[in-house]
N, C-alpha and C positions, 0 to 999 in steps of 0.2 A: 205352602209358604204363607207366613201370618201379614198382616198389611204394616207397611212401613209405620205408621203411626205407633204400633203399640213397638215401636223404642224406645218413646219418650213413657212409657208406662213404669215403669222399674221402679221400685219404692225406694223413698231413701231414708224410712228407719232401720235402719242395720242394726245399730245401737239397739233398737228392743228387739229384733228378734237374738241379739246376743245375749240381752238381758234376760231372756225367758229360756234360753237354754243354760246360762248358771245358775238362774233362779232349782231350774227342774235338778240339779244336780246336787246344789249346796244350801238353796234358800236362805243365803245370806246377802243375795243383791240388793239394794236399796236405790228402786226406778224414778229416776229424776226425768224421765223423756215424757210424761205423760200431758198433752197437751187438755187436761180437766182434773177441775178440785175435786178431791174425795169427798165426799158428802152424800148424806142422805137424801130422798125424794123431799121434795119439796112438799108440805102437807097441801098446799091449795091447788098442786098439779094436782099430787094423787085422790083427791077428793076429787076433783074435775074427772081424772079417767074411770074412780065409780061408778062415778052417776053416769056417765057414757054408757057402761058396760050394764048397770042396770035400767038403763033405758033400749037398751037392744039397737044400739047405734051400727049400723055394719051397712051402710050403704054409701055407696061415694058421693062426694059434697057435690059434685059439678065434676066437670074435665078436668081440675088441678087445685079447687084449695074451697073453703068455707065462707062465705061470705061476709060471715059474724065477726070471723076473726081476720080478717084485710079491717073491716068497720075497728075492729079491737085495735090493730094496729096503727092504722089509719091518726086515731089518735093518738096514742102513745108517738109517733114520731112527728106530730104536730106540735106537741111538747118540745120535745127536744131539739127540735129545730125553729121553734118560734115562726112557723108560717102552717095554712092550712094544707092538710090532705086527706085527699079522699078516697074511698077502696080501691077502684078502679086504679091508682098510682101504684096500687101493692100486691104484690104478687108472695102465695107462700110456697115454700121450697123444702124439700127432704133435707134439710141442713145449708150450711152457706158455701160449702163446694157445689151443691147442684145450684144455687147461684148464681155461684162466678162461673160455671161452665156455662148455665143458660146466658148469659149475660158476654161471654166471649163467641159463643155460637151466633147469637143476634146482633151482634156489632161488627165483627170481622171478617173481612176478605181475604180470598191469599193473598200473600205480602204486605198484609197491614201491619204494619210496628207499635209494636208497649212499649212504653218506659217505666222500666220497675226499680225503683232504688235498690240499691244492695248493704247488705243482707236483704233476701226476701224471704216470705214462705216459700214452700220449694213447689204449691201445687199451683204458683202463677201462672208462671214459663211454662210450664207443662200441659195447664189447658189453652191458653193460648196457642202453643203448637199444635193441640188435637186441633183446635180451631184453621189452622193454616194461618197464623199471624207468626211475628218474629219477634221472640223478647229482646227490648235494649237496654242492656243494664246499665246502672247510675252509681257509680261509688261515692259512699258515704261515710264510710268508715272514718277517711282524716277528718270528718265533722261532727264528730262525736254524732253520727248513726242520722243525721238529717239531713235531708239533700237541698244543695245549694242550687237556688233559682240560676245562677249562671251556666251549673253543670247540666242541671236539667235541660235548659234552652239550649244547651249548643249540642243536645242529643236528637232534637227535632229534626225530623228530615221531612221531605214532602210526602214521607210514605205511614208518618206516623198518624196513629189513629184515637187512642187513647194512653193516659197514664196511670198509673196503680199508686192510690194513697190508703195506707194502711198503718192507721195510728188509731188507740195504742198499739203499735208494733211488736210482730211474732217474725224473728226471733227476740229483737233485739229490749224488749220494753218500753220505749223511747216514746213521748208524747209530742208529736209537732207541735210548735205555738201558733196565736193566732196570727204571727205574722210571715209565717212558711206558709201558714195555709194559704193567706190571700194572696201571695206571692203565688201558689201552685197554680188556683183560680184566676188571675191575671192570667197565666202562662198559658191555659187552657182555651180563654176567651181566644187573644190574640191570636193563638197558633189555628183555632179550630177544633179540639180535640175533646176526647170523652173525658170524664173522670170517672173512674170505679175505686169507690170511697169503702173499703173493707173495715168496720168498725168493731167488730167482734169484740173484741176486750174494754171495748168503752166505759162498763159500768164499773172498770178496776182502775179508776185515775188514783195515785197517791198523792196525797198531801205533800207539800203548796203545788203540786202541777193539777195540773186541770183538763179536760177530755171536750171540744167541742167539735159539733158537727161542721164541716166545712160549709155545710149552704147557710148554718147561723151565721158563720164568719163571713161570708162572700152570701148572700141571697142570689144574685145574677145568677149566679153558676149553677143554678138548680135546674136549668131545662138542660141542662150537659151531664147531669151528676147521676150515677145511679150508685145507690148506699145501698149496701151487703151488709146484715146483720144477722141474728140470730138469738134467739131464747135460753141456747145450750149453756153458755160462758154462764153469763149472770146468773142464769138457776141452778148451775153442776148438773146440767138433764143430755150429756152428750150424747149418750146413747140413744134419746126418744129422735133426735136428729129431728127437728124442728127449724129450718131458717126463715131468714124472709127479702124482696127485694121491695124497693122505694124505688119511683121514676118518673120520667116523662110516658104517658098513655100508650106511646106508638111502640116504645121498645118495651113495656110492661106486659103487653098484648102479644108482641112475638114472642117475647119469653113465656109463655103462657099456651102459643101453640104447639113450642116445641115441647113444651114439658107433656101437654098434651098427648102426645105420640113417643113421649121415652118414660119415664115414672108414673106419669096420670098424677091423679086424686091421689096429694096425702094423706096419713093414713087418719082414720075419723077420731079415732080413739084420741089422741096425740092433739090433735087439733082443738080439738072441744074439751082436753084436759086443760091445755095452755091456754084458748077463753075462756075457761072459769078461775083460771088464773090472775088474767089481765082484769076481767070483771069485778074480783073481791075485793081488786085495791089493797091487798096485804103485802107490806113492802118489809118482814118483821124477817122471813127469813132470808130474804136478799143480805138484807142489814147485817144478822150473825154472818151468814157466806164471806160478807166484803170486811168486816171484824176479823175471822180466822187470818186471811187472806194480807192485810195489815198485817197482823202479828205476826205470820209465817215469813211475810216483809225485814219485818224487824230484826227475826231472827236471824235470818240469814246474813242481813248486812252484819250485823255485830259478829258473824263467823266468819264472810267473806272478807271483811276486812284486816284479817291477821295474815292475807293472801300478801307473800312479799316481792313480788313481779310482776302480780297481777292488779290491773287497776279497780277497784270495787266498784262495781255495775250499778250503770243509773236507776233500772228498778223502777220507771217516772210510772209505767202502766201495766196493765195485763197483771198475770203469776210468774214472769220467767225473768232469770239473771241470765244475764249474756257475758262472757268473758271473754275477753280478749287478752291471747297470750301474745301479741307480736314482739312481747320484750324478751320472752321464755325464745321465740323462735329467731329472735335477732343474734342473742347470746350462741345461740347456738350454730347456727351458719357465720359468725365472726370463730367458730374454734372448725369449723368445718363439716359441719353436721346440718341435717335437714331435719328438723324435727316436724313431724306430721301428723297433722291432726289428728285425723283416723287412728293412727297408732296411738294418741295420747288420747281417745276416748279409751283405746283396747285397752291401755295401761291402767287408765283409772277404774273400768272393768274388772280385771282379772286382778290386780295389787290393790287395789281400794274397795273392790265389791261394792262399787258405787257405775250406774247406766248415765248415761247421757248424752246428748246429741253434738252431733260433727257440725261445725261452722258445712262442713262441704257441703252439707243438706241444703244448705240458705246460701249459695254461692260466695263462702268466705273462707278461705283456709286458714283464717286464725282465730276463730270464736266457738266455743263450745259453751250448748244450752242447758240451762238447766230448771228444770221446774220446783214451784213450790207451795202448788195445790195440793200436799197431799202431808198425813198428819206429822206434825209438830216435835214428836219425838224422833220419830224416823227421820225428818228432814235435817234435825238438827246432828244425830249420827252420823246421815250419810253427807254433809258437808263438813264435818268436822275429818270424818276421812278424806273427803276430798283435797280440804286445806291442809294436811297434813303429809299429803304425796306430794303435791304442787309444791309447798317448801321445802321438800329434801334437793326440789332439783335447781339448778345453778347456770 
């Protein structure tokens, strides 16, 4: 008998593994789920894991990470934040899920309570469970995808322990402004509570919205704050699975024990490619990355927008549009009909030969995601099929 826990295990890409059995049959599917840009190695990584490799690098850095590279980071989020940090605040991670698990592991007791706005990612609630905490979700939806400081406070209980802010936001795109944020940081002082600031898509803010760090906007809140980031988004390097944590010493240190005794030492290669990364100061291929990424922006607004039900998706941050059909599924329970997510990913599937993700994923049954890291011709195919099912229907 397996342990209660792995129920919360169950993945909720459905949508690619459906995509990869039409693909195997007709290779005409066109995969909008992919949460990273298609793009090449980045020349100053792969130079980096050269010289690694031609240095006969194969020993592990320490018990969990390099010290060069917390020093690397160390600055780099001194930047961005506008206040000092120093290694020791920084802890490196196999990607920003061993992150946010190390970081739900170090923080929570059973029956401590999250508040996570809705839509979320779907791997919040889920490690938080593995952790013995209770997700308490925050509808956002009637506020165009940002949670309102009233809603949020009146979900505080005596048992709540931290909140999830993740801007720019997956699914939804959606950038907080500076005055959600200090509204969130107020909310957190008063009540007591953690913040786990999930920035991931930060380096993808569109024009005129804007990407800041919550401890710039709020400084106080930085002995409360631990920031979730990663190397992967901004350089298209998902696969080397690179993250990193920011924090207070004392929960920086635990997450660090336990990584200690579950992953160890990441890997060296990886590590000392992405400091000679951060080292060279070349910010050239960033630049084309966040250029493609614009344009593929652009495109899609000027496709998405011929959508006649659907409202054209803010797009404020990240690579994903988020739609939301509640007018498609209004229409359709006013004639008697339950129109269903999941089935309208199948339908765009199997009649469109276009993949995409179920609001269900992100606890929403009226939003469907879609990516658009991936090249320019394909994208603008598979959203013109897309838009092209969506207005047959009534």
């Amino acid at each position: 008998m397996l342990a209660q826990r792995t129920a919360l295990f169950k993945s909720p890409d459905s949508s690619w593994t459906a995509a990869e059995a039409a693909s195997a049959t007709s290779g005409q599917v066109i995969d909008l789920t992919a949460e990273e840009i298609w793009s090449e190695l980045a020349p100053t990584v792969r130079e980096g894991a050269i010289i690694a490799i031609h240095r006969d690098l194969n020993c592990p850095t320490g018990p969990v990470d390099l010290l060069q590279l917390r020093e690397a980071l160390a600055r780099k989020i001194s930047a961005e934040t506008d206040q000092s940090w120093s290694a020791d605040e920084i802890a490196v991670t196999s990607g920003p899920k061993q992150g946010l698990f190390n970081v739900a592991m170090a923080l929570l007791n059973p029956g401590d309570e999250v508040l996570i706005p809705v839509p979320y990612w779907s791997t919040f609630p889920v490690q938080i469970g593995i952790a013995g905490g209770t997700p308490i979700f925050v509808e956002t939806r009637h506020n165009n995808y940002v949670p309102k400081l009233t809603e949020l406070a009146a979900a505080v209980t005596s048992k709540t322990k931290a909140i999830v802010v993740n801007t720019p936001n997956n699914p939804t795109g959606v950038i907080y402004d500076r005055v959600t944020m200090a509204d969130i940081a107020q909310l957190a002082i008063d009540q007591d509570l953690w913040i786990i600031f999930d920035e991931c898509y930060g380096a993808f803010a569109h024009a005129p919205y804007v990407h800041y760090s919550i401890i710039s906007v709020a400084p106080h809140v930085r002995e409360r704050t631990l920031i979730v980031n990663s190397l992967s988004k901004p350089l298209a390097l998902t696969g080397i699975r690179v993250g990193y944590l920011a924090g207070p010493k004392t929960v920086i240190s635990a997450t660090k024990a336990l990584q200690s005794h579950t992953s160890s030492s990441r890997d060296i290669i990886a590590q000392h490619a992405l400091l000679h990364h951060l080292n060279s100061g070349d910010t050239a291929f960033q630049e084309r990355l966040q250029l493609h990424v614009r344009n593929a922006r652009a495109l899609g607004l000027s496709i998405l927008s011929t959508l006649r039900l659907v409202p054209t998706p803010a797009a404020q941050g990240g690579f994903y549009f988020y739609l939301d059909l509640s007018e498609l599924r209004r229409r359709a329970k006013a004639r008697g009909r339950e129109l269903n997510i999941d089935d309208v990913v199948n339908v765009l599937l199997m009649d469109a030969g276009v993949a995409t993700m179920s609001g269900t994923a992100f606890g929403d049954p009226a939003g469907v995601r879609l990516s658009y890291g991936i090249d320019l011709q394909l994208l603008e195919k598979g959203l013109r099929r897309l838009t092209a099912t969506l207005n047959t229907w009534n």
